[in-house]
C-alpha positions in Angstrom: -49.2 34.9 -15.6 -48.1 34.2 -19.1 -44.6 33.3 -19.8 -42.9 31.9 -22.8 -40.4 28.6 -22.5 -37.9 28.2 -24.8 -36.5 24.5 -25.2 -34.9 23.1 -28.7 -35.5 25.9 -30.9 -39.1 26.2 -29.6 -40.7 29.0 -28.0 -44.4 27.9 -26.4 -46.3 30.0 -24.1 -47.6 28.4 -20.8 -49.9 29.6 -18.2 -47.9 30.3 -14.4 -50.0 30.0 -11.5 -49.0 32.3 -8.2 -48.5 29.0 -6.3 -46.7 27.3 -8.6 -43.1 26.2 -8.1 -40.2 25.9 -11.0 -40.4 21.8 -10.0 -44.1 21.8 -11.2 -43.3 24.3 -14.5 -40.6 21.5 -15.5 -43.0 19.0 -15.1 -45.5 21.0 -17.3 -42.3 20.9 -20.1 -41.8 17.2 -19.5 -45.4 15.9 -20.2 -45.6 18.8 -23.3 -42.1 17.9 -24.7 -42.4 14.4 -24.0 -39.2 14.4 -22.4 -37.6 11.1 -20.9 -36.0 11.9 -17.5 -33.9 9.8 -15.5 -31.8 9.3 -12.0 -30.3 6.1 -11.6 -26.8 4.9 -10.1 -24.9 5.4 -13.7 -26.2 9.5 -14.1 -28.8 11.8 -14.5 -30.9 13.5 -16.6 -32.5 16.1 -15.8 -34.1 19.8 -16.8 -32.7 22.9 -15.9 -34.5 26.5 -16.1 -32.6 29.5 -16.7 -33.8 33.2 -16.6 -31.5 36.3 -16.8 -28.9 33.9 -16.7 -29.1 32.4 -13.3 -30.3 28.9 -12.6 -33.7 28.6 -11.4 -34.2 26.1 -8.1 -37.1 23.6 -7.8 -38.1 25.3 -4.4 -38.7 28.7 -6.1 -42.2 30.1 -6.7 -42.0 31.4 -10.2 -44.1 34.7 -9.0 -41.4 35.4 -6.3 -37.9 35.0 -8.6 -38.9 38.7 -10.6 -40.2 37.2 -13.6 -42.7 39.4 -15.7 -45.5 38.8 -17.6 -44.5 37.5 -21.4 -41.1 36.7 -20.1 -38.8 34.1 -21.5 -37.5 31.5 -20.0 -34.8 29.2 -21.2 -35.4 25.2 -20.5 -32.1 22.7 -21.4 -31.9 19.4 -20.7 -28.3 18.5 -18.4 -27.2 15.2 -17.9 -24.9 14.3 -15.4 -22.6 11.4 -14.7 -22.4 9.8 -11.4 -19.4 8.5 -9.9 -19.1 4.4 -10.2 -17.4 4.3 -6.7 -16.2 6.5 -3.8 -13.0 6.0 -2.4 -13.1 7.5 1.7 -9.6 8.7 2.3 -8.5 7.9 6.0 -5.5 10.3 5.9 -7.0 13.4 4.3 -10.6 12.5 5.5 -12.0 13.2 1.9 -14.0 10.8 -0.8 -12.7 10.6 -3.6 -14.9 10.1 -6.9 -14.0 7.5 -9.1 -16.0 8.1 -12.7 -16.6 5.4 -14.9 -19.7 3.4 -15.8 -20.4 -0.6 -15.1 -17.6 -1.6 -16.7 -15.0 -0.6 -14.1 -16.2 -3.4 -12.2 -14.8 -5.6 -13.9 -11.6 -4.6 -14.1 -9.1 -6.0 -11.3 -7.9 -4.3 -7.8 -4.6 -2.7 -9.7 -6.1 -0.7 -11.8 -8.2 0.8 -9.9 -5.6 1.8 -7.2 -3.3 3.7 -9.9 -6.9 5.5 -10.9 -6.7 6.1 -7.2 -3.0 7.5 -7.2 -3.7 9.8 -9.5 -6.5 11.3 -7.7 -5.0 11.5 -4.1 -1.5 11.7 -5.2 -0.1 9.0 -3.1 2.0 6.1 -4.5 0.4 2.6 -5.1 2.9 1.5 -2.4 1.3 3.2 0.9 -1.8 1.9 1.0 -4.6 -0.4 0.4 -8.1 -0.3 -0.3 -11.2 -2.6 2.0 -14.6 -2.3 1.7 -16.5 -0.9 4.6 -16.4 -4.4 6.5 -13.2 -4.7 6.5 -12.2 -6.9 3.8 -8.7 -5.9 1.9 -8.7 -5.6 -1.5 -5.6 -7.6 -3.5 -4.5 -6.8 -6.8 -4.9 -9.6 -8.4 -8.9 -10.0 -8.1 -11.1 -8.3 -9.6 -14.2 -5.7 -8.3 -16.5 -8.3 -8.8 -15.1 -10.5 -6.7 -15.9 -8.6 -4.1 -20.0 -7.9 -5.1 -19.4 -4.2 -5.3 -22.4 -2.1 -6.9 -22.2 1.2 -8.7 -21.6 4.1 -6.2 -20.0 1.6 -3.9 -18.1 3.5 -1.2 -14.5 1.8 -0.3 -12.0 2.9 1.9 -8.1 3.5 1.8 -5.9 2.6 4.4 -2.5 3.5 5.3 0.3 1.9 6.7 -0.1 1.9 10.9 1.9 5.1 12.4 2.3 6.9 9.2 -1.1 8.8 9.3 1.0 12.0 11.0 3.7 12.0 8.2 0.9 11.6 5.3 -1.3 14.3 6.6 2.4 16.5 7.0 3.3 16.1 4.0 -0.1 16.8 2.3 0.7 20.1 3.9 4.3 20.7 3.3 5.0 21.3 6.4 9.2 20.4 6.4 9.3 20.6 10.5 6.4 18.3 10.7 7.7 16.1 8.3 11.1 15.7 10.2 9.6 15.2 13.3 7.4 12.2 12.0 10.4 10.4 10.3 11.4 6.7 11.5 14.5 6.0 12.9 15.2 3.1 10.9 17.0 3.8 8.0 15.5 1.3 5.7 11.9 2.6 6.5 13.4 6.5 6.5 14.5 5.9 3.0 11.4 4.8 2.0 9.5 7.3 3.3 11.9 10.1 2.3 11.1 8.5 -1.4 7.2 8.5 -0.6 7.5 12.4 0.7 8.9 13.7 -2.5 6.6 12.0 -4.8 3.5 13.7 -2.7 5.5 16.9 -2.8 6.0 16.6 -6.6 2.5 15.8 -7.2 0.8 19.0 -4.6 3.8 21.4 -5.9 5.6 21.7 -2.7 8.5 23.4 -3.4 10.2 24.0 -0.3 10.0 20.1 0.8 11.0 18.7 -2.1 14.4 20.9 -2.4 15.1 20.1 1.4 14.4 16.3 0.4 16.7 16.8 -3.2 19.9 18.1 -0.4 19.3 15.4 1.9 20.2 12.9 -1.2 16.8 11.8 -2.3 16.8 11.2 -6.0 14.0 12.5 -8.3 14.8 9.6 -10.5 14.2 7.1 -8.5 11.3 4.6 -8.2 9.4 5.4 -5.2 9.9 0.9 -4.0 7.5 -0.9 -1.3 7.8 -1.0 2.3 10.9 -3.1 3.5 9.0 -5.7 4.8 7.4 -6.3 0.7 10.5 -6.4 -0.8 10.8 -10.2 -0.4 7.3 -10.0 -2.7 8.5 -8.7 -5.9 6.1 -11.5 -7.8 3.1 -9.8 -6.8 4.1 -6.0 -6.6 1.9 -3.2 -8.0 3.5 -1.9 -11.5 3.2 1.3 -10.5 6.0 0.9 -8.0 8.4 1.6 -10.3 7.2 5.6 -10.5 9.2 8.7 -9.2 8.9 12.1 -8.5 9.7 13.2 -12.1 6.7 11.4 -12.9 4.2 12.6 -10.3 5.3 16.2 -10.9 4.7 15.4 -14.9 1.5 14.4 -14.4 0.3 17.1 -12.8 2.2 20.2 -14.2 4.2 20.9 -11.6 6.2 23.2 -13.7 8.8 24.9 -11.0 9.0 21.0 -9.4 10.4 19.5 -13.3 12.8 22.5 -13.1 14.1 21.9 -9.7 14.4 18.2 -10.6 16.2 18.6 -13.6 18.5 21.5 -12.6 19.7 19.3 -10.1 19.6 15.7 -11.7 19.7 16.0 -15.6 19.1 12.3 -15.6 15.8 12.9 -15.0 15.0 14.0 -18.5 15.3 10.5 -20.1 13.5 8.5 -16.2 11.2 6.2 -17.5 7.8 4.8 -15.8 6.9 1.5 -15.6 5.2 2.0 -19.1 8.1 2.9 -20.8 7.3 6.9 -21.3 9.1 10.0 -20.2 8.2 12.9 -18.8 8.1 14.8 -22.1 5.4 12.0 -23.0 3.2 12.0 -19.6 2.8 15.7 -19.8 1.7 15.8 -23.7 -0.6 13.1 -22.7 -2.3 15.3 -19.6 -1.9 19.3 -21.5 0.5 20.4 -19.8 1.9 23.1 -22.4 4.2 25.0 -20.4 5.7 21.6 -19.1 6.2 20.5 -23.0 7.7 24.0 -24.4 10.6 23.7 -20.9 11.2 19.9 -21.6 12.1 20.6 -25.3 14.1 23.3 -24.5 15.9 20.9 -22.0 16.5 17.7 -24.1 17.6 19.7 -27.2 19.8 21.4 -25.3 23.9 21.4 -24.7 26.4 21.5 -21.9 29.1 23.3 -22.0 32.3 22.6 -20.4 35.5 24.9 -20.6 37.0 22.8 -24.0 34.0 21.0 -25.1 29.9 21.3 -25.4 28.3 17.8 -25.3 24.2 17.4 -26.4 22.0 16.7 -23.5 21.5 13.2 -25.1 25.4 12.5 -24.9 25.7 13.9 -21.5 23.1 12.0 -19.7 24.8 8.6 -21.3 28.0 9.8 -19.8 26.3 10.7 -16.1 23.9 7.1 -16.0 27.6 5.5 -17.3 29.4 7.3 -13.9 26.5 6.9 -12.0 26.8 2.9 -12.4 30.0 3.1 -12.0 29.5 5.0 -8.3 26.9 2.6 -7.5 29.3 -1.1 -8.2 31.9 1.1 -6.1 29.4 1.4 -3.4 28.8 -2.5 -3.2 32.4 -3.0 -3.3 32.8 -1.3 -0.1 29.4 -2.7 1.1 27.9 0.6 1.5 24.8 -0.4 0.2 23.9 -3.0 2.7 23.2 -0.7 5.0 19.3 -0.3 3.5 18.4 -3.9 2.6 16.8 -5.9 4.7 18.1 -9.0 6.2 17.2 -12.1 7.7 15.0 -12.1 10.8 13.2 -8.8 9.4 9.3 -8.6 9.7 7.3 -10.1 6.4 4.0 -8.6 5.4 2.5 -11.5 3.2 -0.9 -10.9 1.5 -3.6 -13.1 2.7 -0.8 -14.8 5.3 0.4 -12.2 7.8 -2.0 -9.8 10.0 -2.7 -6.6 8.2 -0.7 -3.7 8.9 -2.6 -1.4 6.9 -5.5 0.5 9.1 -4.4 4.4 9.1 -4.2 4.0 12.9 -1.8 6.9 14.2 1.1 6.9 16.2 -1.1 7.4 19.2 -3.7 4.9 18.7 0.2 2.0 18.2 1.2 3.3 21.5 -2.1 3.3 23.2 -2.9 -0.3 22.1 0.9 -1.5 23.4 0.2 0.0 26.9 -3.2 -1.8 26.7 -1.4 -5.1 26.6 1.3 -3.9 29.0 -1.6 -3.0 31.7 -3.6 -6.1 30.6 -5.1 -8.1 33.9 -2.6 -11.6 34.2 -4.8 -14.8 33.8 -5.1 -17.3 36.0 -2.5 -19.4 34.5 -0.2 -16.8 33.9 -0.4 -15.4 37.7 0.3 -19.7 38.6 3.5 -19.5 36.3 4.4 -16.1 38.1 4.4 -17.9 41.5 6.2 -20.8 40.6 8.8 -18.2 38.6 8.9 -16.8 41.8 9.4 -19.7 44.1 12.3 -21.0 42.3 13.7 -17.8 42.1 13.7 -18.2 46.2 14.9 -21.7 46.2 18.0 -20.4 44.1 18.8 -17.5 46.1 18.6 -19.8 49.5 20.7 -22.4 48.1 23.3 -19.7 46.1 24.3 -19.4 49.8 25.6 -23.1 50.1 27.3 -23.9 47.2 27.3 -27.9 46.1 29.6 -29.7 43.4 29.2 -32.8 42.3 30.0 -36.1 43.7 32.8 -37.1 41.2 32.5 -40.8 42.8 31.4 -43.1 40.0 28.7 -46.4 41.0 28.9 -49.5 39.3 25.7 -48.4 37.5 26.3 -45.2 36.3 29.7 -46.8 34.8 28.0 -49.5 33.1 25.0 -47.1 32.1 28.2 -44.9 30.6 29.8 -47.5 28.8 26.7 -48.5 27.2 25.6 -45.0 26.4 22.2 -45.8 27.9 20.9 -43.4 30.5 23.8 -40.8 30.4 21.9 -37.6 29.7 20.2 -35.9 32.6 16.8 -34.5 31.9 18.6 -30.8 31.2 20.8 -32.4 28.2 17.4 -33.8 27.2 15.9 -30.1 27.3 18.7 -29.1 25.3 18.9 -31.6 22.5 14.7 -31.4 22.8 15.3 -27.4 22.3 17.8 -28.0 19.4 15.3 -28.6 16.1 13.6 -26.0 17.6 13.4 -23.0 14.9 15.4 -20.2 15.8 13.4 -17.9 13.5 9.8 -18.5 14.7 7.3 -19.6 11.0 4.3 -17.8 10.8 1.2 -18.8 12.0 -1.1 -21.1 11.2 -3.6 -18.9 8.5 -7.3 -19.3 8.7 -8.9 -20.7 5.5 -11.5 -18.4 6.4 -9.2 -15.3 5.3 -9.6 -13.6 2.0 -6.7 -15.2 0.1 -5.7 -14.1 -3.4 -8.3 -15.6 -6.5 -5.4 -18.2 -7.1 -5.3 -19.7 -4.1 -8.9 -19.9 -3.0 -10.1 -21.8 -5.7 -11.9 -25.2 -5.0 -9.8 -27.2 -7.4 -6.6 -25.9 -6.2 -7.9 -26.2 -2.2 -8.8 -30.1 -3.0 -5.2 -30.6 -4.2 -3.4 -28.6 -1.5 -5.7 -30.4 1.3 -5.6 -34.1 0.0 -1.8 -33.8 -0.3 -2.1 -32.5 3.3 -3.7 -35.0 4.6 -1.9 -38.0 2.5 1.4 -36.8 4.1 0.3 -36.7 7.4 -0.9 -40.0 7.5 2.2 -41.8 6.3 4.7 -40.0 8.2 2.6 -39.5 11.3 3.5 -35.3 11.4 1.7 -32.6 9.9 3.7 -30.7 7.6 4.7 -27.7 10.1 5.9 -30.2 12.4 8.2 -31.6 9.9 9.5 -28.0 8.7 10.1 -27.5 12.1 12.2 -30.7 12.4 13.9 -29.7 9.7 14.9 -26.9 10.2 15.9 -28.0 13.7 18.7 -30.6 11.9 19.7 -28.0 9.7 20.7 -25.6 12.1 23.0 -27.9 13.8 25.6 -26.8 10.7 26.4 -23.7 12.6 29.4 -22.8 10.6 27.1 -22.4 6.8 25.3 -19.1 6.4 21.3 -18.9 7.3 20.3 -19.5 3.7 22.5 -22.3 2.9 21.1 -24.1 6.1 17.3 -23.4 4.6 18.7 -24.9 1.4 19.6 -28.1 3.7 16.4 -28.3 5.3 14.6 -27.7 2.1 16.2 -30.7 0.6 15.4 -32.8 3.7 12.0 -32.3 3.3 12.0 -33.5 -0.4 13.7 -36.5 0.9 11.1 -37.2 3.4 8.2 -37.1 0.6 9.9 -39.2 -1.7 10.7 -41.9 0.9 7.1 -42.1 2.2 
């Protein structure tokens, strides 16, 4: 069968055999075009054949597709880009593609979690990404660090317990969203912040006005978790984000509305990069989102004896709305969200990772594993001698005994001497006493993937040869001595926690210079 390909302009004729498939007629216009092909990890290039305007499939016989003798059919050459990486989503259960070409490799962690946010639609704050072994990702390094190759597939983690409330409010669903709510407040103002900014980026109008009445502000940056908020040095820029923003990006037009209608300030909320929302949705095409913010910020208020510009009334509201907030601190209303002393830390590269999308389920599950886990053979020997005591005390709670308030000649002279008076419960005591009441975190593993900065061999000779130097001269390693420290400085019961790690802070320093 003869059939004519057109490809560039051209128009050849080529012989079809029955048996021949479209994949062996593209390889006849390959070797007569001298076309270069290709299929490698960046993209593909590839020919496509086209006949009464459907795409032809390699599989087909060209006899059995309807083709007639002295047909045409059209050949183009498509070239497609493949993804540089896959992110696997543990909430949503999705990959997300990544594009970009070698050179996103060498850019660092951060950037490629905001390229992330944008393409899921959940803050920077929430989660974290690993590669498929397990190792977290920090901001600070770079892709490279971690050997990744194009088409790489990573995976994002969530904070533990919040899989329910992040696949809820991916949905909208307000009743699902209440019911997976914590009870702290500090964490339920969080994650009242991070359900509106989802909801502002999916267009979920119903949650986001029930969010807007329960006193969750459009304007404001969606934060960290309570337990980073000690970690400000090394926070993601895009923390500083809200809803206005999210719903900007995407074109969320009835979501900017609801916003502004009820918050004007949110005309003039800027994101970490300085821009508005008018900006952010020039910059992404949103039209309709542009013509309504116009309208907005050129717009006046009218009151019953005088019409203010928008511009002049949002000075006057961010002026009151200070204003409301000092009053708030005055009557230490405030407080009641930030976090205090003795609350959990999560420190990169120091503290166990709380970041694995397990559910609320899989939490409880593994706390009755340890509740129902077997005792040891120690602990079953501590147990029984628990217990035995216990006994003793209960036999002799019967017969009460005081002490013998006769004096010897020795204990007098052991008195009077101060040697000897303390009986091996005051020594328990004063022993317990540099004890820290605030337990120090563990001992990390140098084996743990630290931040770039401090896994570097020159800065790990320093810190380990200091290590050792101070150990030697002052016979304690240096967790002993912040321990003993902290032990004297806790005797000065009547100064505030923080002014008693100032004291122990200084007594360190004076132990190092004296050695």
């Amino acid at each position: 069968m003869k059939v004519f390909l057109s490809f560039d302009g051209l128009c050849e004729p080529f012989n079809i055999l029955p048996g021949q498939t479209v994949k062996d007629a593209k390889q006849m216009i390959k070797d007569y075009f001298h076309i270069q092909l290709s299929d490698d990890k960046q993209g593909s290039r590839f020919l496509e054949l086209r006949y009464a305007g459907g795409v032809l499939r390699d599989e087909w016989l060209l006899a059995d597709t309807g083709i007639t003798v002295c047909s045409t059919i059209k050949c183009s050459v498509k070239e497609e880009e493949k993804p540089a990486l896959y992110v696997y989503n543990a909430v949503t259960m999705e990959k997300v593609q990544i594009m970009g070409n070698v050179h996103l490799l060498a850019e660092t962690v951060s950037r490629l979690k905001s390229l992330v946010s944008l393409k899921c639609g959940f803050p920077v704050s929430v989660f974290c990404l690993k590669t498929l072994e397990g190792i977290e990702m920090y901001d600070c390094n770079t892709l490279s660090d971690y050997k990744l190759d194009l088409g790489a597939t990573l995976r994002m983690d969530v904070w533990d317990g919040w899989t329910e409330l992040l696949g809820a409010c991916v949905l909208g669903h307000i009743q699902t969203v209440q019911s997976y709510l914590s009870k702290s407040k500090m964490i339920l103002r969080y994650q009242q912040r991070v359900t509106l900014y989802i909801a502002a980026y999916l267009g979920h109008l119903e949650l986001a006005e029930w969010l807007t009445k329960n006193g969750v502000r459009a304007d404001e940056a969606v934060g960290v978790h309570p337990c980073r908020e000690w970690c400000c040095e090394t926070d993601h820029p895009d923390i500083g984000k809200c809803a206005i923003h999210a719903a900007a990006e995407t074109g969320q037009l009835l979501l900017i509305k609801a916003f502004v209608a009820h918050n004007a300030l949110c005309l003039e909320c800027q994101n970490p990069l300085g821009q508005l929302p008018l900006k952010i949705s020039t910059q992404h095409g949103h039209k309709d989102c542009v013509l309504y913010l116009i309208m907005k910020m050129w717009s006046v208020v009218s009151f019953p004896k005088i019409n203010l510009p928008m511009s002049i009334y949002i000075k006057v509201k961010r002026w009151l709305f200070r204003a409301q907030k000092k009053m708030y601190k005055v009557k230490k209303w405030s407080l009641e969200f930030s976090t205090c002393v003795g609350d959990p830390l999560f420190i990169d590269g120091f503290t166990e990772s709380k970041m694995s999308s397990k559910g609320l389920h899989g939490l409880y599950q593994d706390k009755w594993k340890k509740l129902k886990a077997p005792m040891s053979s120690s602990q079953k020997f501590v147990d029984a001698v628990v217990k035995s005591t216990m006994t003793l005390r209960n036999s002799t709670a019967k017969t009460p005994r005081f002490p013998s308030t006769k004096q010897t000649p020795e204990n007098h002279f052991k008195k009077r001497r101060g040697v000897g008076c303390h009986s091996e419960d005051d020594n328990d005591i004063h022993k317990n006493n540099w004890k820290p009441q605030i337990p120090l975190p563990p001992i990390s593993n140098i084996s743990n993937n630290r931040p770039r900065h401090l896994t570097t061999s020159y800065a790990a000779s320093l810190f380990n040869s200091s290590l050792e130097s101070y150990t030697k001269h002052s016979g304690r390693t240096p967790r002993q001595s912040a321990i003993y420290c902290l032990g004297i400085a806790s005797e000065f019961k009547e100064k505030p926690w923080l002014q008693q790690l100032d004291i122990a802070r200084m007594l360190a320093k004076r132990t190092v210079y004296n050695l």
